[in-house]
PAZAPA-4460 file (N, C-alpha, C; in steps of 0.05 Angstrom, whole numbers, plus 32768, in hexadecimal, padded with zeros to 4 digits):
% residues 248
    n_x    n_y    n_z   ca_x   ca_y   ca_z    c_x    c_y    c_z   seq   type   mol
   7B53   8474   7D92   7B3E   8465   7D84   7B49   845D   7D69     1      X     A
   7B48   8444   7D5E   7B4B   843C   7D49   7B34   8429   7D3B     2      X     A
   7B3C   8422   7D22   7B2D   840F   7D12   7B3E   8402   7D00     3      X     A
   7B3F   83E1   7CF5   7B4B   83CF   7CF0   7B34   83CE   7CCD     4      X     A
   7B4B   83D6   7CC4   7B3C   83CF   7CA4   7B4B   83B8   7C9F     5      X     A
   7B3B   83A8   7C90   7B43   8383   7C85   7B2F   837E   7C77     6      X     A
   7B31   8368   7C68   7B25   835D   7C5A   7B2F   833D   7C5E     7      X     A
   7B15   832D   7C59   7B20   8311   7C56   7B2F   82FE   7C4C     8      X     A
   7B38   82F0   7C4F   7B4B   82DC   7C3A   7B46   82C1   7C39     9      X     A
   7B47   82AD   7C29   7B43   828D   7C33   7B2E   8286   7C34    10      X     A
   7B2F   827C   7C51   7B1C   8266   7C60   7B0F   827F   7C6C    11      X     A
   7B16   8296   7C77   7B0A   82A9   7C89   7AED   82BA   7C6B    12      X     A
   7AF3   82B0   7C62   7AE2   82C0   7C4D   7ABF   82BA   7C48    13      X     A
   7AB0   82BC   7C48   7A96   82AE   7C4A   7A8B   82A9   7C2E    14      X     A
   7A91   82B8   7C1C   7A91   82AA   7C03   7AA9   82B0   7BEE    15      X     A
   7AAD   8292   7BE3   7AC7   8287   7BDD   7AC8   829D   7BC2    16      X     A
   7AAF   82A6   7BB6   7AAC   82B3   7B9C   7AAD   82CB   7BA8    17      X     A
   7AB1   82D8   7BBB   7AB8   82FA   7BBF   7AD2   82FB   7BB4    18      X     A
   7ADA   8310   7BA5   7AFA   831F   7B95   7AFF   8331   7BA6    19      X     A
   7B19   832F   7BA7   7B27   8344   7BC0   7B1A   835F   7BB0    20      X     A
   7B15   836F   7B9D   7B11   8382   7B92   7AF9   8390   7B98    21      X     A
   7AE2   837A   7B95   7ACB   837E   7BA4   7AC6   8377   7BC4    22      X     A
   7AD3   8370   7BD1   7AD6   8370   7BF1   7AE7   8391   7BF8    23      X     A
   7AFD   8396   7BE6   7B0A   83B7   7BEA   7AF9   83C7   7BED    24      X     A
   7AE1   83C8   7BCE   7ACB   83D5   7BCF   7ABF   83D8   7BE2    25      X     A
   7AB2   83C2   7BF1   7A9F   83CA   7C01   7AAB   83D0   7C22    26      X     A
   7ACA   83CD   7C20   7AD0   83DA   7C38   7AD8   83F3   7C40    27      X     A
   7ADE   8400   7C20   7AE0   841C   7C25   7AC3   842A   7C24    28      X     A
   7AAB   841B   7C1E   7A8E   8427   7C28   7A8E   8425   7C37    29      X     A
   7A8E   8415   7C50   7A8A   8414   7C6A   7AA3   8426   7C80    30      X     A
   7AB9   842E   7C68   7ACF   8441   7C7E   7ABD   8462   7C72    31      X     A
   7AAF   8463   7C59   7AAA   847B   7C57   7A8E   8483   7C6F    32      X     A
   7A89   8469   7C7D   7A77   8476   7C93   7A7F   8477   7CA6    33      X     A
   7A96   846E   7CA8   7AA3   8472   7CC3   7AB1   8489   7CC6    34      X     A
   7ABE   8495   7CA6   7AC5   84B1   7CA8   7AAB   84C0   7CA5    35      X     A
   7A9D   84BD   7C9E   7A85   84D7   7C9D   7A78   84DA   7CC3    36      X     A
   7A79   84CA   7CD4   7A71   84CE   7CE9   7A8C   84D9   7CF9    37      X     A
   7AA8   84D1   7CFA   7ABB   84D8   7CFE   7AC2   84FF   7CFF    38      X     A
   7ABD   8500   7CE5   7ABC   851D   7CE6   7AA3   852C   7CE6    39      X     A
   7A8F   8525   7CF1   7A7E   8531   7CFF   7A7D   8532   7D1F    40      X     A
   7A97   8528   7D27   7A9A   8521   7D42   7AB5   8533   7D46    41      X     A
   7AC5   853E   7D2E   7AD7   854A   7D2F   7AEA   852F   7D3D    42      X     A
   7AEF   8517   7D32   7AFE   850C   7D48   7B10   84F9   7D33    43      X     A
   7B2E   84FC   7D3A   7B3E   84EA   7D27   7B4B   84D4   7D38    44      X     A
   7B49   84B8   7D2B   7B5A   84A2   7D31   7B6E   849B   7D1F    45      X     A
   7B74   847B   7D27   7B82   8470   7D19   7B7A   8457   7D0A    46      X     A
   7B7C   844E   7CEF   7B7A   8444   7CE2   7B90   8430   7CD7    47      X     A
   7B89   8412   7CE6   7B97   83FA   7CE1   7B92   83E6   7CCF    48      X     A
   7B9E   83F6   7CB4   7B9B   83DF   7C9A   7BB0   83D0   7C9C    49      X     A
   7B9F   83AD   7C8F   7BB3   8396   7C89   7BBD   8396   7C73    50      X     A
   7BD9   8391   7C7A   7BEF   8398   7C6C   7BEC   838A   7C53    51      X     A
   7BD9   836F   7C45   7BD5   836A   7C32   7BC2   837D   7C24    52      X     A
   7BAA   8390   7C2E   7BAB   839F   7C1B   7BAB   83BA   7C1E    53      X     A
   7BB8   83C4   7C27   7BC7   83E0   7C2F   7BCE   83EC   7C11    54      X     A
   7BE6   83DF   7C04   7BE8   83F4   7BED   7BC8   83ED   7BDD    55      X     A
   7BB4   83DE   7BD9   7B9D   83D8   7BC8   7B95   83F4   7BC9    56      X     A
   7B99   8400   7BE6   7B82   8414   7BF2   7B8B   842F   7BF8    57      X     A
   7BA4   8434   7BE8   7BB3   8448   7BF5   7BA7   8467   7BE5    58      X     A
   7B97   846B   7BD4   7B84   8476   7BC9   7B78   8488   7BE2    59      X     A
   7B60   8472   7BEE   7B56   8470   7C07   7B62   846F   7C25    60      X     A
   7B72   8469   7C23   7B8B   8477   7C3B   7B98   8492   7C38    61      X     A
   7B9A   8497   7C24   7BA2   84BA   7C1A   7B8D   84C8   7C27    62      X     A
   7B7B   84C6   7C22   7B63   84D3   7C2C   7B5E   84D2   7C41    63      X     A
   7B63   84C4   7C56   7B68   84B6   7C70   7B77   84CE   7C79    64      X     A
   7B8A   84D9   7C79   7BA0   84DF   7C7E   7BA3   8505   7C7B    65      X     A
   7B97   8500   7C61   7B8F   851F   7C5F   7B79   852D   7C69    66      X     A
   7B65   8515   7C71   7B52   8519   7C8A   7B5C   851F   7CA6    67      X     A
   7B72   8517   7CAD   7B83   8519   7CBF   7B8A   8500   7CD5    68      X     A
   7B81   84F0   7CD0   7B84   84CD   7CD8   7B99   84C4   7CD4    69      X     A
   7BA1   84B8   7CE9   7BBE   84A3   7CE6   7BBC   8489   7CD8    70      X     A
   7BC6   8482   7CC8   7BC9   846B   7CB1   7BE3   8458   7CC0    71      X     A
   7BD8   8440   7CCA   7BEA   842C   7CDD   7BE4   8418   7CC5    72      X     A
   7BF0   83FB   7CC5   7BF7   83EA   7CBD   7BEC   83D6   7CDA    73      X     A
   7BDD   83BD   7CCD   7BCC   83A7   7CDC   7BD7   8388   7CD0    74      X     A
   7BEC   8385   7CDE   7BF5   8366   7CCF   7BE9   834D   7CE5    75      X     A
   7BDA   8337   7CC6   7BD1   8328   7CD1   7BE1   8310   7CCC    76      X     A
   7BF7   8310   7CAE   7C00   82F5   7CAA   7C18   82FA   7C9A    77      X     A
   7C23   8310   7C95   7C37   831C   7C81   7C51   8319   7C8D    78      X     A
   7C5E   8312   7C7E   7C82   830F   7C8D   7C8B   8334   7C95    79      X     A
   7C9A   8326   7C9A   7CA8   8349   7C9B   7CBA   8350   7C88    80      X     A
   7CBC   8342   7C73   7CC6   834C   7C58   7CB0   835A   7C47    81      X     A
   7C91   8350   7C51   7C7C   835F   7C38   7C7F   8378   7C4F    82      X     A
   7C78   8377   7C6B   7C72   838D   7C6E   7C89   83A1   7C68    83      X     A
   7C9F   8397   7C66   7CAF   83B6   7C63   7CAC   83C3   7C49    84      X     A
   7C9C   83B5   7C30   7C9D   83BD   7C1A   7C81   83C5   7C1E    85      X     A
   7C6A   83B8   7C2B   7C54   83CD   7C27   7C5A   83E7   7C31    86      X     A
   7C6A   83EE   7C4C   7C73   8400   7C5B   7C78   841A   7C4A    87      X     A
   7C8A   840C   7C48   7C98   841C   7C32   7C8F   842B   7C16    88      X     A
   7C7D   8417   7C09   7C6B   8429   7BF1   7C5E   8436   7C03    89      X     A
   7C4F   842F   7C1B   7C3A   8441   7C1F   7C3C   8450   7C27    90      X     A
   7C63   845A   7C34   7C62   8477   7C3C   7C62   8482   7C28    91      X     A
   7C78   847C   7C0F   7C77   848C   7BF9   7C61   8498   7BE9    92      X     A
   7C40   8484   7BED   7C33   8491   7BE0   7C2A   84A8   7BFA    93      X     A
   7C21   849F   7C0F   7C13   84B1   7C21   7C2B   84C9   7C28    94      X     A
   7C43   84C3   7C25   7C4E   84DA   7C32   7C50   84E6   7C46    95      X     A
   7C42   84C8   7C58   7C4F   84C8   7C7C   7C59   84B4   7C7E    96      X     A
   7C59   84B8   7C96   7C6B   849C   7CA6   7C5C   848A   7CB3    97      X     A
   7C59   8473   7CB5   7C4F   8459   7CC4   7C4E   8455   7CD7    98      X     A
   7C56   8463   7CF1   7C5B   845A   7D04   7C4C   8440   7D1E    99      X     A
   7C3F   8441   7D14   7C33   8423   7D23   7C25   840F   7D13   100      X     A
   7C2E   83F1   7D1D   7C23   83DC   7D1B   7C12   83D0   7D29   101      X     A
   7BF4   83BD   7D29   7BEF   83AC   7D37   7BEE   8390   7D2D   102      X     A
   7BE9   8388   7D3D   7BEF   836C   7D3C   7BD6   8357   7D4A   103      X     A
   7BD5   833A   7D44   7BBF   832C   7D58   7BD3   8317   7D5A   104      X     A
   7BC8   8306   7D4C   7BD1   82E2   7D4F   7BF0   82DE   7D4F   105      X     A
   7BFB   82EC   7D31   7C18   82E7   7D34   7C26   8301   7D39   106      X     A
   7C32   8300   7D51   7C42   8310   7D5A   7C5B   8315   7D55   107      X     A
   7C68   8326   7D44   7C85   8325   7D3A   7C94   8330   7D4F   108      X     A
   7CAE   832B   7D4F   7CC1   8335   7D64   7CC3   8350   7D62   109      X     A
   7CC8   835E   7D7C   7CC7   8374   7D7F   7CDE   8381   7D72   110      X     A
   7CF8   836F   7D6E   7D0A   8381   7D5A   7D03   837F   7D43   111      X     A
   7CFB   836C   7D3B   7CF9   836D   7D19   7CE4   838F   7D18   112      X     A
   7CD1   8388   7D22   7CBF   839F   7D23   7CD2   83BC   7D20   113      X     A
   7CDC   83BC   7D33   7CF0   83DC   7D35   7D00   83DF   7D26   114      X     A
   7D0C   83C8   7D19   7D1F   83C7   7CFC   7D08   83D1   7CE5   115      X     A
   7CEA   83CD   7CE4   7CE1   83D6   7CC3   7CD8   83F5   7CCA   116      X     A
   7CDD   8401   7CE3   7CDB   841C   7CF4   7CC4   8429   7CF8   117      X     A
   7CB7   8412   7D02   7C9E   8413   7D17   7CA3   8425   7D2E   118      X     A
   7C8C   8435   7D3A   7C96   844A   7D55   7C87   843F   7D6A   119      X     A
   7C73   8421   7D60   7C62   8419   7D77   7C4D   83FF   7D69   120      X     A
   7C48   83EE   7D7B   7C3E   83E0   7D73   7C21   83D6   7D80   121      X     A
   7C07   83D5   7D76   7BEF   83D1   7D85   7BF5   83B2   7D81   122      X     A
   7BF4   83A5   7DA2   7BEC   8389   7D9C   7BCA   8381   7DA8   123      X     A
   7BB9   8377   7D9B   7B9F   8374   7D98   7BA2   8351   7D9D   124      X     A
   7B8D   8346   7DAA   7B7D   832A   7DB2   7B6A   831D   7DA1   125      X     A
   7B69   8303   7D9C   7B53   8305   7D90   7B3D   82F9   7D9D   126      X     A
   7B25   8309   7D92   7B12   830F   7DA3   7AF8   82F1   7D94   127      X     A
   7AF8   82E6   7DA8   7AE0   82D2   7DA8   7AD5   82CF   7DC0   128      X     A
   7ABC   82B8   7DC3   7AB1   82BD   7DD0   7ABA   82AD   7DED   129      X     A
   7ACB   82A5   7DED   7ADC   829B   7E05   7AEB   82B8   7E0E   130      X     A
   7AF1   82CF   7E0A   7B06   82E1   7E1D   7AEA   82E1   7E31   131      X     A
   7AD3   82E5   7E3A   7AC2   82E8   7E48   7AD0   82E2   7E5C   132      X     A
   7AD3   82C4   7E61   7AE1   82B3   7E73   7AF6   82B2   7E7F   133      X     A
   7B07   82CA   7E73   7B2B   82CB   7E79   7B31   82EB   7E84   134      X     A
   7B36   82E9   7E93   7B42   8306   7EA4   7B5C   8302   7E96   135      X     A
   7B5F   8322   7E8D   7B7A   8323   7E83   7B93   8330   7E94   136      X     A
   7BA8   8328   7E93   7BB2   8331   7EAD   7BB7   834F   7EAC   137      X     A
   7BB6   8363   7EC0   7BB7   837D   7EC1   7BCF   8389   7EB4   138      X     A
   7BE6   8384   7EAA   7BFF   8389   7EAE   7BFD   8393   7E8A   139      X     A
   7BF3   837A   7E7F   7BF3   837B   7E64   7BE6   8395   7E59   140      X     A
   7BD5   83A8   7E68   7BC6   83B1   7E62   7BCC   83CF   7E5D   141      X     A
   7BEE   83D0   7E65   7BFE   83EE   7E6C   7C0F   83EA   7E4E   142      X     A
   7C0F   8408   7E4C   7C2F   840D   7E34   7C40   8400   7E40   143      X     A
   7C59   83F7   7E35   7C6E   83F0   7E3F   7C87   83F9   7E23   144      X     A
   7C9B   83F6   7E29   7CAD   83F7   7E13   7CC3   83EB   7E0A   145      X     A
   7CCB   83DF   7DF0   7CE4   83D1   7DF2   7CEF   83D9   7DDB   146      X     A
   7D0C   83E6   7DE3   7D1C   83EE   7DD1   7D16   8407   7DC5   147      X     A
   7D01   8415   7DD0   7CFD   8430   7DC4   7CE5   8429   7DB0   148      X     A
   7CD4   8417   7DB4   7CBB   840D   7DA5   7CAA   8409   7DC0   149      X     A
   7C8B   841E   7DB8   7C81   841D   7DCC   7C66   8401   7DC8   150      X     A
   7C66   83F3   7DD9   7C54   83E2   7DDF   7C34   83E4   7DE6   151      X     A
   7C1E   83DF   7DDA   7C0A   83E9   7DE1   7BF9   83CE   7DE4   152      X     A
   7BEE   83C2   7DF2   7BDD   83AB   7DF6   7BC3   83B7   7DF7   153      X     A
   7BB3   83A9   7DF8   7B94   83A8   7DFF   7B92   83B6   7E18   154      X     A
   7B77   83CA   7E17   7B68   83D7   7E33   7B60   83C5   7E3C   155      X     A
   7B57   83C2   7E5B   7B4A   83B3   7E62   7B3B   83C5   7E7B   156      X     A
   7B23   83BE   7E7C   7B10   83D0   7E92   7B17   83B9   7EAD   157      X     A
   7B21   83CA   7EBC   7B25   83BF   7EDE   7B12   83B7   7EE4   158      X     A
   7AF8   83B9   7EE8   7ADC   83B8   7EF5   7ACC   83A7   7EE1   159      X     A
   7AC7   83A2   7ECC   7AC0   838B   7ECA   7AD3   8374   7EB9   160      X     A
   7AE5   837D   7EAF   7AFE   8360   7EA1   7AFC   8364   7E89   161      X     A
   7AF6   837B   7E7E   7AEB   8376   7E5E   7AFF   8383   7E51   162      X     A
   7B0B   8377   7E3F   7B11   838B   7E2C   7B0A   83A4   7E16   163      X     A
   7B11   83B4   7E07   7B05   83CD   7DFB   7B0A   83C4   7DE2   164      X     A
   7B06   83A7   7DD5   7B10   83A3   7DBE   7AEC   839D   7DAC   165      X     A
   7AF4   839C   7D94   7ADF   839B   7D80   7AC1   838B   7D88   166      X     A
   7AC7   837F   7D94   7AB0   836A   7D9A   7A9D   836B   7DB6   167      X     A
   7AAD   837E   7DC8   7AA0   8383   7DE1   7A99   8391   7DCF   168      X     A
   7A9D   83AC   7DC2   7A8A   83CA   7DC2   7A77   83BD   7DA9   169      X     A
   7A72   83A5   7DA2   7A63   839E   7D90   7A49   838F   7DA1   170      X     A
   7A4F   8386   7DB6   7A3C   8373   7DC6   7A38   8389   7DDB   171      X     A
   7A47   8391   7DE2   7A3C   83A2   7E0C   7A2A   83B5   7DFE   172      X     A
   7A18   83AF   7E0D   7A09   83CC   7E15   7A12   83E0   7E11   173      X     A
   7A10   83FB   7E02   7A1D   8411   7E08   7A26   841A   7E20   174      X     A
   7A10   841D   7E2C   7A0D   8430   7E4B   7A22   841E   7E58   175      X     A
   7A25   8404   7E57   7A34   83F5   7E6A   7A56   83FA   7E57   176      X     A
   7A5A   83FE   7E40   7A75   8405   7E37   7A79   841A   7E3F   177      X     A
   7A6C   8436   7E3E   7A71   844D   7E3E   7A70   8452   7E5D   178      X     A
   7A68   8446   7E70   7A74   8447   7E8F   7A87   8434   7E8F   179      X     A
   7A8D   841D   7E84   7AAD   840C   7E83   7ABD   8425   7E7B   180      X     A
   7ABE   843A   7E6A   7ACB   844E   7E63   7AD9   845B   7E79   181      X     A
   7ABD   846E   7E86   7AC0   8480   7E9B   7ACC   846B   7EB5   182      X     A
   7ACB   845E   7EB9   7AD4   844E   7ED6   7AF1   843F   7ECB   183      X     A
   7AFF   843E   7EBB   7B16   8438   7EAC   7B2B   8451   7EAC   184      X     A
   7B1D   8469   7EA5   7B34   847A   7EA1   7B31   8494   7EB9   185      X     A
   7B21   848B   7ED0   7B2A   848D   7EEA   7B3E   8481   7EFD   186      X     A
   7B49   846F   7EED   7B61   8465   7EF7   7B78   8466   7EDF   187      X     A
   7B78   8464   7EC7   7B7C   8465   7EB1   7B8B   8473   7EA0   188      X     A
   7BA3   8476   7E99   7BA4   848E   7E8A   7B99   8490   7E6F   189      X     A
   7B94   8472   7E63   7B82   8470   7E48   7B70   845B   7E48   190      X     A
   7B65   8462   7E30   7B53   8444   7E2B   7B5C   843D   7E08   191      X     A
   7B5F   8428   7E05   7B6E   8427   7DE2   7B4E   841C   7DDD   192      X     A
   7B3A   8424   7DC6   7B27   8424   7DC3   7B29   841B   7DA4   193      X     A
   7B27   8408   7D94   7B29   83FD   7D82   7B0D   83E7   7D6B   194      X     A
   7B05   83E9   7D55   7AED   83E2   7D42   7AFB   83DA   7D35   195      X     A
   7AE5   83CE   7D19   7AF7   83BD   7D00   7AE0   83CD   7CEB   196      X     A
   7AE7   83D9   7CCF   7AD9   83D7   7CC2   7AC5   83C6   7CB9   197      X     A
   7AC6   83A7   7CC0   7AB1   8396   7CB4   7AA0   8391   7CC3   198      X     A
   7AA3   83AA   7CDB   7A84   83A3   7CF2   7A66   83B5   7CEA   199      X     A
   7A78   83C8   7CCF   7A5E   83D7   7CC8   7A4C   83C8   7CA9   200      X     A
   7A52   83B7   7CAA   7A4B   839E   7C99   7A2B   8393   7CA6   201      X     A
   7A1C   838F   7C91   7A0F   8387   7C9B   7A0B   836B   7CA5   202      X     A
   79FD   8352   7CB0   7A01   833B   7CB6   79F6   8327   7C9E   203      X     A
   79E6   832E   7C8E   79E6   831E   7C78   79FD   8326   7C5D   204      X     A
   7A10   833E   7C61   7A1D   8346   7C50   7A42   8344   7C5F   205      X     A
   7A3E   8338   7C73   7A51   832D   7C80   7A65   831E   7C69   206      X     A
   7A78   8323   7C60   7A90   831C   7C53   7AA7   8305   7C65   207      X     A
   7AAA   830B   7C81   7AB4   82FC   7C89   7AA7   82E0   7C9A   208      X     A
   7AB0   82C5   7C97   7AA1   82AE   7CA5   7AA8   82A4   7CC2   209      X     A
   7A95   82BC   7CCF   7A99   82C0   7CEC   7A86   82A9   7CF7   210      X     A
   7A88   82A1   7D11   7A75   8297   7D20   7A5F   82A9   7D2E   211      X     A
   7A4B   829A   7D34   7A2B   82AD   7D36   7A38   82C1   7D45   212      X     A
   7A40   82C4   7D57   7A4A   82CB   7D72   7A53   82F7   7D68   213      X     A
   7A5F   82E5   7D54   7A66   8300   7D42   7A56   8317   7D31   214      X     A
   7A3C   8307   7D31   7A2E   8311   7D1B   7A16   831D   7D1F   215      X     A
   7A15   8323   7D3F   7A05   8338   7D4A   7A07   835B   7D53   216      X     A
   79F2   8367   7D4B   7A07   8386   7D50   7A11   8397   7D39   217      X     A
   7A08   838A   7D1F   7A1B   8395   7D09   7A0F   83A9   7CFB   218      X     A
   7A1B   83B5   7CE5   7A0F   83C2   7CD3   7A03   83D8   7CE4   219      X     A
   79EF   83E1   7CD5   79DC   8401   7CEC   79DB   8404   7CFA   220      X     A
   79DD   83EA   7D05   79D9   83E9   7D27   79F6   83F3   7D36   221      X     A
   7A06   83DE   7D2A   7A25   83EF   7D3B   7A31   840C   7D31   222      X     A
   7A28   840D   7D0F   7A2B   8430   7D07   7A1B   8448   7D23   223      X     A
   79FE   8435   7D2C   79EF   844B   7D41   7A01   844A   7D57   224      X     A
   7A0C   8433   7D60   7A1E   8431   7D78   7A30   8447   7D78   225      X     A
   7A40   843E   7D5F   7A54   8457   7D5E   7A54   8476   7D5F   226      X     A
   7A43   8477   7D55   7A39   8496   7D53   7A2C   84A0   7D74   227      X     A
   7A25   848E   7D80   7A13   8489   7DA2   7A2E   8493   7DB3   228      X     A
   7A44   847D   7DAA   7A5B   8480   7DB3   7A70   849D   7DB3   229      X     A
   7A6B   84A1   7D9B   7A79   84BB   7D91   7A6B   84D2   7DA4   230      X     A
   7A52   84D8   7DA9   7A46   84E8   7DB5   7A4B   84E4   7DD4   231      X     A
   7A4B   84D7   7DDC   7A54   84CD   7DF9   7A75   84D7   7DFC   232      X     A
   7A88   84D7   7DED   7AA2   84E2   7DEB   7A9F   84F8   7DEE   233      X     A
   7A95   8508   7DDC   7A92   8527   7DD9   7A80   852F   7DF0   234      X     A
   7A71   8529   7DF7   7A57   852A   7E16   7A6A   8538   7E28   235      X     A
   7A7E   851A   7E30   7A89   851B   7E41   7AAB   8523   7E38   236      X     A
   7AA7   8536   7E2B   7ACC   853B   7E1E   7AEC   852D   7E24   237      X     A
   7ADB   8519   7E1D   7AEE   8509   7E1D   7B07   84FC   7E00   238      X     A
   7B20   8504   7E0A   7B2D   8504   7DF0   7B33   84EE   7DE2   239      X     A
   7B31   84EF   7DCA   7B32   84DC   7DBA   7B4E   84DD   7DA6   240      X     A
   7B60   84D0   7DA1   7B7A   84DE   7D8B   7B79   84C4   7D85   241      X     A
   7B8C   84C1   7D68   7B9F   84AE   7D52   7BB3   84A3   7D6C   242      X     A
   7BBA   849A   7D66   7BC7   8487   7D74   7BE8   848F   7D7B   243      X     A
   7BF2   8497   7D61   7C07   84AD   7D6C   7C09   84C5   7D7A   244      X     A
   7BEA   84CD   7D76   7BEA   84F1   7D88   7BF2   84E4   7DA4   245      X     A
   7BE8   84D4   7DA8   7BE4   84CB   7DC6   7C05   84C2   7DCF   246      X     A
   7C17   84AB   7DBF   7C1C   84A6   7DC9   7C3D   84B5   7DC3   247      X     A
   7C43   84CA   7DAB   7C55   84E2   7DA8   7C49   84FA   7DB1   248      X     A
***
């Protein structure tokens, strides 16, 4: 299980007068509720900050960490010259190691990746309201490995086509995710189960300039999801790890 901390930039931004300083702010409120239900669940993931503001937040990633959470790196547009230098401060301040990247739109080569000494890389889709329409092919959906860098693509539920990415567990039905769950990892050895911090936002406090499509589900409502969700894990003991427990 993971979660994608970001903040907006540009054109993606919904108002042109938000300061990256006050967008930081309000996304480490919305991660302090995602850790306060987290460890009432006793349950640790992984945490995929973008590499533009990773060192901003490394304060709040310390804490991350000493909580017992894996601190990954989330590049959306950065060469691989910034990331080896965010990399790099941010083991020095945290005093671990990095080991995974994800990725969406631009996909860097798998060596450059293993050259800044990545152990694995999540590659993620982006999710609009056209994947409905597209069966993804089965294949993509396994670890695979190249060069001693392990490969992790998107889950995908056999039985109905869906993926396990931010936007189904924001729209499905619970009851209908949480049996996509159980009928998935009866054949399955995993499910990669993945959120964004800006889904506990509320929809008039929405920072990013999403289409409607996006802007249902948010705030309390997906905080109750989560917590619905979390209980359904533990119900049914089902394990949950950081992204490296699983895959070292």
């Amino acid at each position: 299980m993971s979660f994608n901390l970001t903040i907006p930039f540009g054109e993606d931004r919904a108002n042109p007068n938000f300061d990256d300083d006050t967008l930081i702010a309000s996304l480490e409120q919305n991660l302090e509720i995602i850790l306060q239900n987290l460890e009432i669940y006793s349950i640790l993931v992984t945490f995929f900050v973008e590499v533009k503001i990773a060192e901003r937040l490394s304060k709040t990633l310390k804490k991350l960490t000493s909580a017992g959470h894996e601190v990954a790196l989330y590049n959306i547009s950065s060469s691989v010259k910034d990331i080896e230098i965010v990399k790099n401060n941010l083991e020095d301040q945290l005093q671990k190691s990095i080991r995974g990247l994800r990725q969406k739109l631009l996909r860097l080569p798998n060596k450059d990746i293993k050259s800044l000494g990545f152990s694995y890389v999540s590659d993620i889709e982006h999710s609009n309201i056209g994947f409905v329409f597209r069966r993804l092919k089965k294949e993509k959906t396994q670890l695979y490995y190249d060069d001693n860098l392990v490969i992790i693509p998107e889950s995908l539920s056999p039985y109905s086509q869906l993926p396990f990415n931010d936007y189904v567990f924001q729209m499905t039905p619970l009851q209908f995710y949480n049996n996509m769950i159980l009928e998935t990892l009866q054949n399955e050895d995993y499910v990669q189960v993945y959120m964004n911090a800006w889904q506990f936002y509320e929809k008039e406090d929405l920072p990013y300039k999403f289409p409607f499509y996006k802007k249902y589900n948010l705030g309390k409502k997906f905080e109750d999801k989560l917590i619905a969700f979390l209980e359904f894990v533990t119900e049914n003991e089902i394990a949950m790890s950081r992204m490296k427990d699983y895959l070292f």
